[in-house]
N, C-alpha and C positions, 0 to 999 in steps of 0.2 A: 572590503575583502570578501563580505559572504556573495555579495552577487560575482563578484569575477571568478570566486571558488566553483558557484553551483553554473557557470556558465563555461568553462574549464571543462569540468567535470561531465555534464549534458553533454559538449562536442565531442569529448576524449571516448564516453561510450557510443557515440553515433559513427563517430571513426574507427572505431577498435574496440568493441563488446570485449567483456571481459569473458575470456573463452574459457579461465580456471575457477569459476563460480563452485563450480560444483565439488572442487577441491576444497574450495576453502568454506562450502556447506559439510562438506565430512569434516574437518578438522574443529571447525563451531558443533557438528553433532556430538563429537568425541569428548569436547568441552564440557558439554552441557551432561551429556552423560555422566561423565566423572561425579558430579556435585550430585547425579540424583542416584547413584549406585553408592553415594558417600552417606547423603543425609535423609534419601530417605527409609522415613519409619511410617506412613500413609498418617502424619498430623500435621494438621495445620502450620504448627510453628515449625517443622523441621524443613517445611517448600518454604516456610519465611527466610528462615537465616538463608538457606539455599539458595535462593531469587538473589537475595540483600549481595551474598560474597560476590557471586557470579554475574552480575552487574556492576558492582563496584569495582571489583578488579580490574577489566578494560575500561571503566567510566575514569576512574583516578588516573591510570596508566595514558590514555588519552589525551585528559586534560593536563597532565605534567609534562607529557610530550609537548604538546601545544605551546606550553612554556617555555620552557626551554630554548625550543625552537623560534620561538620570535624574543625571546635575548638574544639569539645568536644573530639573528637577521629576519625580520618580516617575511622576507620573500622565500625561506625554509619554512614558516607558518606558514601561507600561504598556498605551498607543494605540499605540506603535510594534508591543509583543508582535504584539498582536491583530490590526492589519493583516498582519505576518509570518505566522500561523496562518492567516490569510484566507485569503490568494493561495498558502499550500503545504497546505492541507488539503483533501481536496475529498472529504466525506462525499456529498453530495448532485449527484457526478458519477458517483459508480457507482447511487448507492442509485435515482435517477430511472428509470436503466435497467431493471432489476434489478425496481420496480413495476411498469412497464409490462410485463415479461414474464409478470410473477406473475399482473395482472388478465388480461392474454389466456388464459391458459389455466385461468382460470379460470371465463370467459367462453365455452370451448370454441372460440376462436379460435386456435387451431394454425398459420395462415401467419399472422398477426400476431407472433405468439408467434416465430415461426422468422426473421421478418425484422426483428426488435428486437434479437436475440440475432444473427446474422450482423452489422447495424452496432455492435454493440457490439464484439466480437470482432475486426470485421476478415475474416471468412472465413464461408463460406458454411455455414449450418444449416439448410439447407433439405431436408434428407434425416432428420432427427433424428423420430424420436416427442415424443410430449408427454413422457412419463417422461425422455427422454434431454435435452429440451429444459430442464427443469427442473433435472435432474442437472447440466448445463452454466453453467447459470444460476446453483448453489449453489458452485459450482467458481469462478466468476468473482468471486460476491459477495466468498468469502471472501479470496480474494486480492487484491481492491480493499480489503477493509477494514483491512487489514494494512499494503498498499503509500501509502493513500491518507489512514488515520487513528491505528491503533496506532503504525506503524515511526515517523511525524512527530513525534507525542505522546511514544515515548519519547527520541528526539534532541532535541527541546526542550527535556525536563525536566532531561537531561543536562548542555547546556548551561546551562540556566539554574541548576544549583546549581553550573556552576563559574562562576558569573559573567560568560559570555557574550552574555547577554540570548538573543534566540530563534535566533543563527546555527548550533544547532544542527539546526531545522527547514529551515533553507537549506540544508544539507552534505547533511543526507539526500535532498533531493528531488534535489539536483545529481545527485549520485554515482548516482540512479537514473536522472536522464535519462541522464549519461553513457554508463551501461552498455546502456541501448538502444539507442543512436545510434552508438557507441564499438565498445562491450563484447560486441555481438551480432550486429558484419560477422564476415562469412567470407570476403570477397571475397578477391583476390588484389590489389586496389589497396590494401586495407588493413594489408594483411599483416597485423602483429604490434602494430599501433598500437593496437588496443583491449585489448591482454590485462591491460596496467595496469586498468583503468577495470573490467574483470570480477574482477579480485582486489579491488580498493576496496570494489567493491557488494558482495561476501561477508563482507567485513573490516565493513563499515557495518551487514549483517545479520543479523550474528552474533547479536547480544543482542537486538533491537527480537525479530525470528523464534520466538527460545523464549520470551520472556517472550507476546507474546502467543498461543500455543500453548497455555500454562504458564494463561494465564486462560482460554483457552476451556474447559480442563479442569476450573478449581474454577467459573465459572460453568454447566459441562454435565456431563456426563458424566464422571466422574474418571477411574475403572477404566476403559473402554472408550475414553477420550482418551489414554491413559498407552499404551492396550495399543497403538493404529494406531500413535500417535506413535514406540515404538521398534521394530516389527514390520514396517509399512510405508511411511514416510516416504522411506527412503534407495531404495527400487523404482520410486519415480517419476522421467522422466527428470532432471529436476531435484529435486534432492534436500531444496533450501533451501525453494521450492516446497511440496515434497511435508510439510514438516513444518506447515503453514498448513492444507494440502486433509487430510492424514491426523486431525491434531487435531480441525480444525473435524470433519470425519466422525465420529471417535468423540464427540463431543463432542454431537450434533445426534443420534446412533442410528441413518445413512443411510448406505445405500451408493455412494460416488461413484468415479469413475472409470470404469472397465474398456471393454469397444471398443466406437467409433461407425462409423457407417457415415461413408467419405469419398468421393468419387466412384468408388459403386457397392461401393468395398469396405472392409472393416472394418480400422479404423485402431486397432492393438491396444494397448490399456493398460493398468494394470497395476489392479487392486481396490484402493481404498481405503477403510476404516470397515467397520462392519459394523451388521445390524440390516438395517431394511428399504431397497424403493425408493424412489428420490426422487420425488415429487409436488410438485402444487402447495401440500399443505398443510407438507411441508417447506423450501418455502422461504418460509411465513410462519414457522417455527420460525427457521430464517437470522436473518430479519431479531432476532426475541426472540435468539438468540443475540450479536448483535455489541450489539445495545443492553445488555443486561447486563452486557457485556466493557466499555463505554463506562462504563458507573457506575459498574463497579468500578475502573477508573482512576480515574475523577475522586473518589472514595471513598476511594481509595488517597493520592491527591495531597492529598489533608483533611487524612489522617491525618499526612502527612509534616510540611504546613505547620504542624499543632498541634504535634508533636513539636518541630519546629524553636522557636516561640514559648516552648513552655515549657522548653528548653534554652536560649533565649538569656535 
């Protein structure tokens, strides 16, 4: 059931993106609001309970649907799967992006290119080269593709052989809004209320993190994904991060990271991969990279569900 869900679900967004995302990102922001205009006090334990309810509520709600739903008949599990993968997967929220930067500069349109990549981001690229433009653009892909289709894919599957139906695809995406919203004030109104919510996301990203690391290396570059992955991963400021950008670079033969220009000066960071610089035709390699990462799960999940049939 989990590969036919997540294969369902892949074509359902490649045919028909979910064009009310952002509807149902306000109605999760409103959510999320509520418990922290409720509980917090800037301590620790008041983002605990916080986190605890507000994950629990849709994680239980989920899984008892789940149930339900397959006493009445499998194939209502099944349709429920695949809605849950819908609305938490969103291959085709980064990958849209991510094209349109690829044809502008391929196009030798460089402010198109700089001003797809600043909305995407959030922050202004309009100082960037084409090469840096690209390098950025290869940086973002792979960390959408991780945030938005591996990390989901492996909580799913998690869930789904313990019997939970897909609320493990819900716990993941919560725990990552959490941590943005939560997890990533610094304010002094917040105090100490998000620190729960940024231990979770790490606790949550523990395994999704190396395992897809761990495929971009047998799908690309072994040696060269092995070497950034323990060489330089942990030198980026984020470290969790840096094992996704370090991978995918040995993995693709490109060099990513190191300083861009920010207003007027060089915002300095650290090398990651090795081989050449990024271009445009590297980040049509990207894209062959995460597609490959993509079969080999779903190739993986084959393998599982034969094993399982011919053991039971």
């Amino acid at each position: 059931m989990s590969l036919l869900s997540l294969i369902a679900a892949l074509l359902l967004e490649q045919l028909h993106p979910l064009a009310t995302r952002k509807y149902l990102l306000s109605w999760l922001s409103g959510y999320v609001q509520f418990f922290q205009d409720h509980f917090n006090a800037g301590e620790r334990r008041h983002g605990k309970i916080a986190w605890l309810i507000a994950v629990l509520l849709p994680l239980s709600g989920s899984a008892a649907l789940y149930w339900l739903l397959h006493r009445a008949h499998p194939v209502f599990a099944w349709a429920f799967c695949v809605l849950v993968l819908y609305l938490t997967l969103g291959f085709r929220q980064f990958s849209h992006n991510f094209t349109g930067i690829h044809r502008a500069l391929r196009d030798g349109d460089l402010g198109r290119a700089r001003s797809l990549l600043s909305k995407w981001r959030g922050a202004s690229c309009h100082e960037l080269s084409s090469g840096e433009v690209a390098r950025v653009a290869i940086e973002e892909a792979l960390l959408a593709s991780h945030h938005h289709v591996f990390g989901v894919m492996a909580w799913f599957t998690i869930s789904m052989l313990l019997g939970l139906g897909p609320s493990g695809a819900v716990l993941y995406r919560l725990a990552l809004f959490l941590n943005a919203r939560w997890g990533r004030r610094d304010d002094v109104e917040a105090g100490e209320f998000g620190a729960f919510a940024r231990l979770a996301c790490r606790w949550m990203e523990w395994l999704p993190l190396r395992l897809t690391a761990t495929t971009f290396a047998i799908v690309g570059d072994f040696e060269d994904t092995v070497y950034c992955w323990r060489t330089q991963a942990q030198n980026w400021p984020d470290p969790e991060a840096g094992i996704v950008l370090a991978s995918g670079a040995g993995a693709l033969g490109v060099r990513l990271g190191q300083p861009l220009p920010q207003g007027g000066l060089p915002l300095d960071r650290p090398e990651l991969g090795v081989g050449e610089e990024a271009d445009a035709d590297f980040m049509q390699s990207t894209v062959g990279l995460v597609w490959r990462a993509l079969v080999f799960w779903l190739i993986l999940l084959l393998l599982l569900g034969l094993a399982s049939l011919a053991g039971g």
